[in-house]
The first five atom37 places (N, CA, C, CB, O) and aatype in JSON, in Angstrom:
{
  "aatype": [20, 20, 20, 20, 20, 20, 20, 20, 20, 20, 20, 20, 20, 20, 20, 20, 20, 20, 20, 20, 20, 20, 20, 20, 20, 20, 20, 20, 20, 20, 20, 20, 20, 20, 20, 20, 20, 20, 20, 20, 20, 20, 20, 20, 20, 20, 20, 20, 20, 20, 20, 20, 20, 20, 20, 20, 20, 20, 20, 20, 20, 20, 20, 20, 20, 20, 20, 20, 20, 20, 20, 20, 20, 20, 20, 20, 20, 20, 20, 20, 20, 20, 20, 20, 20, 20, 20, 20, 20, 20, 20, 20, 20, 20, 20, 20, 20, 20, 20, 20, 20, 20, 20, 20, 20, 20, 20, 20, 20, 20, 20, 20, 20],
  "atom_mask": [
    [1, 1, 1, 1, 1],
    [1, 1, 1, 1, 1],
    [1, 1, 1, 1, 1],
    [1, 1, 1, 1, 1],
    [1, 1, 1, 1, 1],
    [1, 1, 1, 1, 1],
    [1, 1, 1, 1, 1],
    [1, 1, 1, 1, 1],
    [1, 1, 1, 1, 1],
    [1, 1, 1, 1, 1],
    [1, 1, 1, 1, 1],
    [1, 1, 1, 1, 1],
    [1, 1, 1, 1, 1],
    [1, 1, 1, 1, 1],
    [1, 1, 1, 1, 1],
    [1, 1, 1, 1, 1],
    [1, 1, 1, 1, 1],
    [1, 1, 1, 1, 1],
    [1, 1, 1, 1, 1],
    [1, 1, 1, 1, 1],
    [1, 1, 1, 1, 1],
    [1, 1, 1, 1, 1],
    [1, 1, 1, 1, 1],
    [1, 1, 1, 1, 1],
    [1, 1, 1, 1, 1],
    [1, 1, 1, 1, 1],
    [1, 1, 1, 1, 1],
    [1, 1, 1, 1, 1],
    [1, 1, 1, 1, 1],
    [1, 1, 1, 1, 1],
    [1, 1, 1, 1, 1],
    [1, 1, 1, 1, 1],
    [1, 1, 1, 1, 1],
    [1, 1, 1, 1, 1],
    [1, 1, 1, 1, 1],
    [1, 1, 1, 1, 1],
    [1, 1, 1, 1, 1],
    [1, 1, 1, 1, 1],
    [1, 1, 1, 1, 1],
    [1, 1, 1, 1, 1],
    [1, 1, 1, 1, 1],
    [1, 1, 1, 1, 1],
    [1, 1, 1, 1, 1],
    [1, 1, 1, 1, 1],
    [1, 1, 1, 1, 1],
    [1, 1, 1, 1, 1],
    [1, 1, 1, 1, 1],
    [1, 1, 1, 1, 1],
    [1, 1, 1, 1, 1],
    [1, 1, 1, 1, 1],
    [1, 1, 1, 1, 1],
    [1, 1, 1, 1, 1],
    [1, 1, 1, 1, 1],
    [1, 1, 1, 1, 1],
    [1, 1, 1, 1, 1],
    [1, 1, 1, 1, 1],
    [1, 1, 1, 1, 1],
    [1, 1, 1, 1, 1],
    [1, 1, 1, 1, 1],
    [1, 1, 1, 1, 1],
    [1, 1, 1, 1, 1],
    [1, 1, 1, 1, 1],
    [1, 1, 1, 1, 1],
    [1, 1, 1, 1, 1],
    [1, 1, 1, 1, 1],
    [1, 1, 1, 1, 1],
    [1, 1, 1, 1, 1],
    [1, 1, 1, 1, 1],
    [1, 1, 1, 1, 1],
    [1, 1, 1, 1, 1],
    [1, 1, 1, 1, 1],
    [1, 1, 1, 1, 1],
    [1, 1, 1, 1, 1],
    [1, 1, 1, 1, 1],
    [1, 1, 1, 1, 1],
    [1, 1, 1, 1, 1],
    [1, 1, 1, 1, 1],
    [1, 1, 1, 1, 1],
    [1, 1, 1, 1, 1],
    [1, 1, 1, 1, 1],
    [1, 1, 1, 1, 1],
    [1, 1, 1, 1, 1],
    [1, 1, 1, 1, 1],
    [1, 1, 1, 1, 1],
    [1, 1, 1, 1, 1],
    [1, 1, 1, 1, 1],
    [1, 1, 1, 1, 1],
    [1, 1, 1, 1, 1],
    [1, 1, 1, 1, 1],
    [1, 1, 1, 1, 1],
    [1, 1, 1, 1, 1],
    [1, 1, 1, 1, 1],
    [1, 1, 1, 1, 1],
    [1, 1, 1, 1, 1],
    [1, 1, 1, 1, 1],
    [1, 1, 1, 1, 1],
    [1, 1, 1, 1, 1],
    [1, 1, 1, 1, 1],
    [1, 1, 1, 1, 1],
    [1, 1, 1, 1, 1],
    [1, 1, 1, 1, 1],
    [1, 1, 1, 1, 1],
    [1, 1, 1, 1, 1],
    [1, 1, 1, 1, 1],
    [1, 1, 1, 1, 1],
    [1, 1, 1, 1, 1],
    [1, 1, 1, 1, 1],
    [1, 1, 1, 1, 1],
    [1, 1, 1, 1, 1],
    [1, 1, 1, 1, 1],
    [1, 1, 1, 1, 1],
    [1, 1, 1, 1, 1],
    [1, 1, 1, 1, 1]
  ],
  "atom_positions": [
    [[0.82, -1.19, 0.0], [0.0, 0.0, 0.0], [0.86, 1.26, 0.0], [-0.93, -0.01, 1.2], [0.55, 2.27, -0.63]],
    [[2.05, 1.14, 0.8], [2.71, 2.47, 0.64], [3.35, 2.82, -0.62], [3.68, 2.62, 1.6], [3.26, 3.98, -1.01]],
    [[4.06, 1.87, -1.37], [4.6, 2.42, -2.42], [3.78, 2.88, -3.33], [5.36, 1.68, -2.95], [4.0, 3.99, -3.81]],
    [[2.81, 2.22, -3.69], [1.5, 3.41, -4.42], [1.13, 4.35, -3.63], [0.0, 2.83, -4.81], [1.07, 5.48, -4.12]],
    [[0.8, 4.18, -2.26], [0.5, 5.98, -1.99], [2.18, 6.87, -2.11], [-0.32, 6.28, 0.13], [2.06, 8.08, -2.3]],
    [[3.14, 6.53, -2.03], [4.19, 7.46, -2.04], [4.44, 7.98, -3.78], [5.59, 6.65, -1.28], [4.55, 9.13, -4.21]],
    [[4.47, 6.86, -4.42], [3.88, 7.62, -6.15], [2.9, 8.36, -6.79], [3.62, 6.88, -6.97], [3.08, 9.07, -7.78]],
    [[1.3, 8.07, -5.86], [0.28, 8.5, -6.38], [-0.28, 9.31, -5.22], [-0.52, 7.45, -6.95], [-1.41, 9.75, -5.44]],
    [[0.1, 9.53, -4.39], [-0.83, 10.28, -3.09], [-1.78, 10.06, -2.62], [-1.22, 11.29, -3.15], [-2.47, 10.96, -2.14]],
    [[-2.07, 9.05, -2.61], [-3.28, 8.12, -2.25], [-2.89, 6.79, -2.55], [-4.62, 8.44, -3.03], [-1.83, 6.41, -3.07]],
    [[-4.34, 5.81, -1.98], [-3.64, 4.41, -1.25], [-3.96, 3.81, -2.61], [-4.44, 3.52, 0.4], [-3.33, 2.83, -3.0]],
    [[-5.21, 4.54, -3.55], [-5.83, 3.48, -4.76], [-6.6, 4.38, -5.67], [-6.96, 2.18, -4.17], [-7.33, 5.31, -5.3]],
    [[-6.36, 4.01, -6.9], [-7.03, 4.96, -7.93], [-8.5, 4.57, -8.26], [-6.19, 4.96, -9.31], [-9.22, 5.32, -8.92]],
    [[-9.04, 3.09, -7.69], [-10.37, 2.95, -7.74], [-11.42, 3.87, -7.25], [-10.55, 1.95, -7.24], [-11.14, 4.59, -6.29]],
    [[-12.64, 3.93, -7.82], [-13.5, 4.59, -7.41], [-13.98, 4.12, -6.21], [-14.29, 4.73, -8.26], [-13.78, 2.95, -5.87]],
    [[-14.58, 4.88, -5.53], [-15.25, 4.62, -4.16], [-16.62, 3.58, -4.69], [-15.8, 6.34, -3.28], [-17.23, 3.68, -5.76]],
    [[-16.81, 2.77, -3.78], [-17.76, 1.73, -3.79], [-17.94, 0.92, -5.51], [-19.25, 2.52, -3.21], [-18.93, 0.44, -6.05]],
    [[-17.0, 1.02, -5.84], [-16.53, 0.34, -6.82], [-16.3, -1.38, -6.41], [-15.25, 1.14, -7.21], [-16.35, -1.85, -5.28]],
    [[-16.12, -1.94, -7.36], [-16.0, -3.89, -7.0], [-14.37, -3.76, -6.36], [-16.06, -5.36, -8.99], [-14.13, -4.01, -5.18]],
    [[-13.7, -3.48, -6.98], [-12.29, -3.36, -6.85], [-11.68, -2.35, -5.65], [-11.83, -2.9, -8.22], [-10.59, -2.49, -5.09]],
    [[-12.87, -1.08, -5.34], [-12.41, -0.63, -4.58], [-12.62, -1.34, -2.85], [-12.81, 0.56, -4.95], [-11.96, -1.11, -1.83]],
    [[-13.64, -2.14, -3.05], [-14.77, -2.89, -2.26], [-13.53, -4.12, -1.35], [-16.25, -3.8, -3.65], [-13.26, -4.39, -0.18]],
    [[-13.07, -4.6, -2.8], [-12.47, -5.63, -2.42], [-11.27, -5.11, -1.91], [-12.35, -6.58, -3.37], [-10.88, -5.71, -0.9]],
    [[-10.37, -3.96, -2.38], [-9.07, -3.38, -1.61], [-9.34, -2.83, -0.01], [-8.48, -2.01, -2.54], [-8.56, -2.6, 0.91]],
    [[-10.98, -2.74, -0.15], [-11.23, -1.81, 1.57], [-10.95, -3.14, 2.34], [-13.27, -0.96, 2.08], [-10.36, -3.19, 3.42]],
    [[-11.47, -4.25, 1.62], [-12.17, -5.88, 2.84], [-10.62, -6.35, 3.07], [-13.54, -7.75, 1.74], [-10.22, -6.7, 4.18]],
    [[-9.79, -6.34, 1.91], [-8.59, -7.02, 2.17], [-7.38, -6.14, 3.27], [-7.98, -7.3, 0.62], [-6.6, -6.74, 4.0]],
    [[-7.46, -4.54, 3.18], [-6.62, -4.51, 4.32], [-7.5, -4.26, 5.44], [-5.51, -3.5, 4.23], [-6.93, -3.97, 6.49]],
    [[-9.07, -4.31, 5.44], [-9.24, -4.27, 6.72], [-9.13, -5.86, 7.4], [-10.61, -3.54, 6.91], [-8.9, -5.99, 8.6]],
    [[-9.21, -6.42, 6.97], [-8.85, -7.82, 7.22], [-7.25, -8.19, 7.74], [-9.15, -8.54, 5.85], [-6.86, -8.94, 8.64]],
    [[-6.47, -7.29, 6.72], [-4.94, -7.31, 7.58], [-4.69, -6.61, 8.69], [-3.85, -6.84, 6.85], [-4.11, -7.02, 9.69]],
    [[-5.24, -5.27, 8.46], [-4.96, -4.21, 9.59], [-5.76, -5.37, 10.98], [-6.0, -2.23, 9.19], [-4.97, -5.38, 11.92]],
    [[-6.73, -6.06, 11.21], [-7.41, -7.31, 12.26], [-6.2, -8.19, 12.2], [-9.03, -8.26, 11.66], [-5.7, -8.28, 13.32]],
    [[-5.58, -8.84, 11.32], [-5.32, -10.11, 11.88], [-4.14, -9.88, 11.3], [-6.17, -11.43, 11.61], [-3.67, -11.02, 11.4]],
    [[-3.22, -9.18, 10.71], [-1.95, -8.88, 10.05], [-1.69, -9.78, 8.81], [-0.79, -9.05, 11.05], [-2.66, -9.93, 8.06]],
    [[-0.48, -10.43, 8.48], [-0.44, -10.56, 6.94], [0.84, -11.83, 6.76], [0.03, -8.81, 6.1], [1.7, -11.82, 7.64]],
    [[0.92, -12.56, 6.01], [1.65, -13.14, 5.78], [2.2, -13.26, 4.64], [1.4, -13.8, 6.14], [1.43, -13.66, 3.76]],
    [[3.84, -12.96, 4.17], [4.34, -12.99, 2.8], [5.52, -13.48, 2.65], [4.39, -11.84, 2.22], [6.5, -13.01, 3.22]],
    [[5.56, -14.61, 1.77], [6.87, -15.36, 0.89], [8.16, -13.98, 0.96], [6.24, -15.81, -1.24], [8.23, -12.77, 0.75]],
    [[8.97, -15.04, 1.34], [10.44, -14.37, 1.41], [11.37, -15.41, 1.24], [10.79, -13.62, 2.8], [11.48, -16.44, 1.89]],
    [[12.02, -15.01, 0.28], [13.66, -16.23, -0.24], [14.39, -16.08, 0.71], [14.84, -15.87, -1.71], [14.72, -14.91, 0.9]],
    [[14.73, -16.72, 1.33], [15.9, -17.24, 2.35], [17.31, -17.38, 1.57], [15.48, -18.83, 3.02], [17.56, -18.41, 0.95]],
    [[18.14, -16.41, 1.6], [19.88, -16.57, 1.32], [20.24, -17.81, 2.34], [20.97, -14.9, 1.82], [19.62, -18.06, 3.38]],
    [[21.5, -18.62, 1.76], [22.36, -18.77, 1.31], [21.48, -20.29, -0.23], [23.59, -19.04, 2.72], [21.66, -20.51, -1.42]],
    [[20.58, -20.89, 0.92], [19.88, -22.47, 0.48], [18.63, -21.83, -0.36], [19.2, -23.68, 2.09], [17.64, -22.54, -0.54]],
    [[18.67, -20.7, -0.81], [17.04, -20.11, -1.69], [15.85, -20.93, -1.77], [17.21, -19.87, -3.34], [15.25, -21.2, -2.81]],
    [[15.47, -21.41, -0.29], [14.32, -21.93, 0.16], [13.48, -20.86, 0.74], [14.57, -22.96, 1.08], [13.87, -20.15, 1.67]],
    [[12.12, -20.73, 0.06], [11.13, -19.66, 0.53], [10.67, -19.55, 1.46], [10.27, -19.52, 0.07], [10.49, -20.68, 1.91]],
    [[10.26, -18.74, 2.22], [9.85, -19.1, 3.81], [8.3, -18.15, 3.69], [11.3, -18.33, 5.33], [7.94, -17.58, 2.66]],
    [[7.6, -18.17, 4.87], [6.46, -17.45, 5.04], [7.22, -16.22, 5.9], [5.15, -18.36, 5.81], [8.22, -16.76, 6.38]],
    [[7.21, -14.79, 6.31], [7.64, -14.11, 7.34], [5.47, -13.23, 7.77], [9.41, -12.79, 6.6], [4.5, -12.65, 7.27]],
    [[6.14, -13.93, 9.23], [4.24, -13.29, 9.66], [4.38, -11.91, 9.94], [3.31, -14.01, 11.34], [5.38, -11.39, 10.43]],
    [[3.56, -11.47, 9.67], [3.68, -9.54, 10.11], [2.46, -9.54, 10.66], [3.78, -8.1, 8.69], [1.38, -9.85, 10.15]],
    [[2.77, -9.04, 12.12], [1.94, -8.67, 12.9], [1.1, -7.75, 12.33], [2.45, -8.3, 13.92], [1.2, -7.36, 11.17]],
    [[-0.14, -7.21, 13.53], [-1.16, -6.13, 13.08], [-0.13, -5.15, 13.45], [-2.79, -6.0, 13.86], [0.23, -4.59, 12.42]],
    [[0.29, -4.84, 14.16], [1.32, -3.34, 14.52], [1.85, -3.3, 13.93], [2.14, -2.97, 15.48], [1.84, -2.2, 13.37]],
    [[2.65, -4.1, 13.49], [3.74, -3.52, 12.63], [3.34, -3.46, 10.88], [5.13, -4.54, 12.92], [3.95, -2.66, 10.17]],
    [[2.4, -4.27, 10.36], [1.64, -4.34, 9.11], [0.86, -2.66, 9.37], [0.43, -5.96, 9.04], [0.93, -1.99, 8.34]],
    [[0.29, -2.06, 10.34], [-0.28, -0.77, 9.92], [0.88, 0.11, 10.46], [-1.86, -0.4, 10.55], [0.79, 1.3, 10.14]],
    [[2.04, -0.25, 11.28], [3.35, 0.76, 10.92], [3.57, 0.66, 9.56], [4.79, 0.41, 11.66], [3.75, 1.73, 8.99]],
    [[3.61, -0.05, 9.1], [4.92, 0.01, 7.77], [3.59, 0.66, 6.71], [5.92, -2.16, 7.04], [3.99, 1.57, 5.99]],
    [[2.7, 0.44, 6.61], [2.06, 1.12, 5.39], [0.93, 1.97, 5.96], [1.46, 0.02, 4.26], [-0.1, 2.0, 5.3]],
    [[0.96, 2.58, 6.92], [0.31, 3.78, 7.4], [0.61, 4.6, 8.26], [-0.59, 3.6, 7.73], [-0.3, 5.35, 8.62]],
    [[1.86, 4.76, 8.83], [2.54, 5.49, 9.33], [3.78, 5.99, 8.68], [2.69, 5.0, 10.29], [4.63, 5.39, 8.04]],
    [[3.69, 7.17, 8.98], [4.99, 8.57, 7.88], [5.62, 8.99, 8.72], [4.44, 10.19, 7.0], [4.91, 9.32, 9.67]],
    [[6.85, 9.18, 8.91], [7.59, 9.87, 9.74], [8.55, 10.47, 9.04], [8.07, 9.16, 10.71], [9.0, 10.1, 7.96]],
    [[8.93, 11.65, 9.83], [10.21, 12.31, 8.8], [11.44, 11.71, 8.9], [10.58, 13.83, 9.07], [11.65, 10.93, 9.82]],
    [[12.34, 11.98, 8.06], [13.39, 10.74, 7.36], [14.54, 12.13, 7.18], [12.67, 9.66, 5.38], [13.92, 13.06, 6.66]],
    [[16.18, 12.56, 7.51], [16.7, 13.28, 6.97], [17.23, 13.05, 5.71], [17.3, 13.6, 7.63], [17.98, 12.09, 5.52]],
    [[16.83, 14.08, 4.57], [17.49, 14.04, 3.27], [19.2, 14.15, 3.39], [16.86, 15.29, 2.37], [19.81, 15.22, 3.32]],
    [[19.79, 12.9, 3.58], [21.55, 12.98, 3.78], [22.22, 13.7, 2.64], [22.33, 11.39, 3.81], [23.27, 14.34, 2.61]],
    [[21.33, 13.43, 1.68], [22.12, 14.63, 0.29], [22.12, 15.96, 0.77], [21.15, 14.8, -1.38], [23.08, 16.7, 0.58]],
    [[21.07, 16.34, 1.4], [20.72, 17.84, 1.49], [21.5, 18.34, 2.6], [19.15, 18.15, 1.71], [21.69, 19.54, 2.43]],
    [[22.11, 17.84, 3.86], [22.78, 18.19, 4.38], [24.16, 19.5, 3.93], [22.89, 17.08, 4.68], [25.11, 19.42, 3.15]],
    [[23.72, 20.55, 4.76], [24.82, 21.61, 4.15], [25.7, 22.06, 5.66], [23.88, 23.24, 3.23], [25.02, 22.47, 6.6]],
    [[26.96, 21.98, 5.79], [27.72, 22.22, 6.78], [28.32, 23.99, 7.23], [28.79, 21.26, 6.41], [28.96, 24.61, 6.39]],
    [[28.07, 24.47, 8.3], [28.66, 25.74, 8.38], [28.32, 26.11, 9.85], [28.1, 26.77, 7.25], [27.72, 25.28, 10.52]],
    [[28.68, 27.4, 10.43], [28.21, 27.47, 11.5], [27.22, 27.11, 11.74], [28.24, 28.25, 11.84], [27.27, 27.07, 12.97]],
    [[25.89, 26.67, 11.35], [24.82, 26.3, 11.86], [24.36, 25.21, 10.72], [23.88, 27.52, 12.19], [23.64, 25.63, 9.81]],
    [[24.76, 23.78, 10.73], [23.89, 23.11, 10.08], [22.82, 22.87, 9.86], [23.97, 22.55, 10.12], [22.02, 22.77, 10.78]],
    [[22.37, 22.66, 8.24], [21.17, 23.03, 8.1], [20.95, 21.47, 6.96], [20.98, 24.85, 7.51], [21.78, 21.07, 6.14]],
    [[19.81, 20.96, 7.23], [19.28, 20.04, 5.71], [17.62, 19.85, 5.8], [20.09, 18.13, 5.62], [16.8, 20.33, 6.58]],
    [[17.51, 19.08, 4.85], [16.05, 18.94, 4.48], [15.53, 17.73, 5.13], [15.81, 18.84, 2.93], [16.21, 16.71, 5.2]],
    [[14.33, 17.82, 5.61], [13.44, 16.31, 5.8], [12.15, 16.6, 5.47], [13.37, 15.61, 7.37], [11.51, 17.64, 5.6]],
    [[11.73, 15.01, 4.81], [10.97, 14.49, 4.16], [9.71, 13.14, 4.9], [11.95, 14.11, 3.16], [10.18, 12.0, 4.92]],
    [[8.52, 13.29, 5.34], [7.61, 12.47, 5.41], [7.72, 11.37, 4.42], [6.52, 13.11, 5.33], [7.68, 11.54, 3.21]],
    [[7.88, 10.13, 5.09], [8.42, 9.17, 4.23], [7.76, 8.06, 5.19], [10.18, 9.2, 3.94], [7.59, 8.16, 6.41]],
    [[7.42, 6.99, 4.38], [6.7, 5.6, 5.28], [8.37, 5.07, 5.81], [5.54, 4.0, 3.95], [9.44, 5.47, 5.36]],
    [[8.11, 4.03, 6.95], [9.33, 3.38, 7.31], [9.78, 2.12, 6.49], [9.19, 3.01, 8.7], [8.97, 1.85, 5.6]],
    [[10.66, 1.43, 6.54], [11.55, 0.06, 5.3], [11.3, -0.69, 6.61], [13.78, 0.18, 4.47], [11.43, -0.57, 7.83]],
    [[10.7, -1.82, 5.34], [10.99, -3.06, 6.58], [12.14, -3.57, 6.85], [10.34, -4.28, 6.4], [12.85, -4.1, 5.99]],
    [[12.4, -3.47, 7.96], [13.69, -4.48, 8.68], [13.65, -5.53, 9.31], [14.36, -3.99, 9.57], [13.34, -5.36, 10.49]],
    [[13.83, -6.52, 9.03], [13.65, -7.58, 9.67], [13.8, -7.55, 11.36], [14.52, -8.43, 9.03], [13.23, -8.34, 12.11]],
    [[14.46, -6.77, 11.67], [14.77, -7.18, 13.29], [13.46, -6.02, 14.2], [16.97, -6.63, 13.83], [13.07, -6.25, 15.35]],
    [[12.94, -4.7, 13.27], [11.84, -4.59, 13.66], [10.57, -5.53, 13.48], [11.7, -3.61, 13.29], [9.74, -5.36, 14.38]],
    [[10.22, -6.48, 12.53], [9.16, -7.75, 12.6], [9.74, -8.81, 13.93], [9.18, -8.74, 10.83], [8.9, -9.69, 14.08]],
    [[10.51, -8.92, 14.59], [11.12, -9.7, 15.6], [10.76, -8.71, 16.67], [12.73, -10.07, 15.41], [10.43, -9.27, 17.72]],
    [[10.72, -7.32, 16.68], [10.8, -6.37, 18.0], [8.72, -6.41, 18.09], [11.9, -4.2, 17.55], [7.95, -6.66, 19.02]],
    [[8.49, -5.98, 16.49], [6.51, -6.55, 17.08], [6.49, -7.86, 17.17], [4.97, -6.26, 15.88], [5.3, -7.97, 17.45]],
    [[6.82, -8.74, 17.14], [6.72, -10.2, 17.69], [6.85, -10.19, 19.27], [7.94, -11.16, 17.03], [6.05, -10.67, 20.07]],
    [[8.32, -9.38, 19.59], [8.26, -9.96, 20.85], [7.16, -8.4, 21.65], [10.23, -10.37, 21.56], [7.2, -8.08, 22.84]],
    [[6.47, -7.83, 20.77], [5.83, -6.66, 21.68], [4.56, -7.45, 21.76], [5.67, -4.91, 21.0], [3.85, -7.34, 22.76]],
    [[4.19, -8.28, 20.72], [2.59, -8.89, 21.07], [3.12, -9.86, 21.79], [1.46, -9.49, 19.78], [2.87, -9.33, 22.88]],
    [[3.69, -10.92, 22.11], [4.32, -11.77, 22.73], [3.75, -11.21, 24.46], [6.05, -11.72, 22.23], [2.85, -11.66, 25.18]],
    [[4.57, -10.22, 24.63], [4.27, -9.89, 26.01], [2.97, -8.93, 25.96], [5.59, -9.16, 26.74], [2.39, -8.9, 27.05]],
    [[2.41, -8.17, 25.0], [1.1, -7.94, 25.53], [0.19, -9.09, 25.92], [0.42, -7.2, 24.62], [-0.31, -9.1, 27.05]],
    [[-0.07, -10.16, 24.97], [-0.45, -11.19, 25.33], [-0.07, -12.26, 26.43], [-0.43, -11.52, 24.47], [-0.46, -13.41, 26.62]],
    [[0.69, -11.59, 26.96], [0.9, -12.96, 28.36], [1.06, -11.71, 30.07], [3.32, -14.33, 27.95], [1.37, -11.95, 31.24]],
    [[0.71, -10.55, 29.41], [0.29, -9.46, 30.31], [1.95, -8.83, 31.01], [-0.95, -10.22, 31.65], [1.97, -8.41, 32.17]],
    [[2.93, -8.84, 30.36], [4.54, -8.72, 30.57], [3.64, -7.09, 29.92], [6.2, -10.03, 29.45], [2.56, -6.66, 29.49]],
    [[5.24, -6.66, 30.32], [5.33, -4.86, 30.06], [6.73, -5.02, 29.64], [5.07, -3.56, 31.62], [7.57, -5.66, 30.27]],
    [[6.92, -4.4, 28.57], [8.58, -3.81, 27.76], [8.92, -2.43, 28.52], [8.41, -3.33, 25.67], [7.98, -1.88, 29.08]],
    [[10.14, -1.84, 28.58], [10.31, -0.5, 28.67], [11.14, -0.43, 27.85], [10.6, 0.11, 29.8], [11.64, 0.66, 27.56]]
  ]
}
């Protein structure tokens, strides 16, 4: 969902209550409930694996924007100055391990700090 809204400014070019738009509302409200599961090649043995994405972190990664510093734009002098940009976050694998272990302990009533 994010890389089309970061090209097009919006999540979908379907019309509202359209078949297609109908079916894009049911399918992520269905992920944003129960999160998502997607094929990933495993390096070194290129055996495919499933990786589960939680609900938190499935509506972090494609509905949450945070600003990002433009490292090109960086300009140096007495007072540094550069640009930032609203940008969705990259999945990292070791954040899908950090919402694993955050539902992990919501569900067994543990607290993280």
């Amino acid at each position: 969902m994010e890389g089309y809204y970061r090209d097009n400014g919006n999540y979908t070019s379907f019309k509202v209550n359209s078949i297609a738009y109908t079916k894009l509302h049911k399918r992520e409200q269905y992920r944003r409930k129960y999160g998502f599961t997607a094929p990933y090649l495993l390096y070194p043995n290129r055996i495919i694996h499933d990786c589960d994405i939680k609900v938190s972190h499935y509506n972090f990664l494609n509905y949450t924007r945070m600003e990002r510093l433009d490292e090109s734009s960086i300009i140096k002098g007495n007072k540094n100055v550069a640009l930032k940009h609203f940008v969705f976050p990259a999945f990292v694998d070791v954040q899908n391990w950090a919402f694993h272990v955050m539902e992990f302990a919501r569900n067994k009533g543990f607290h993280l700090l």
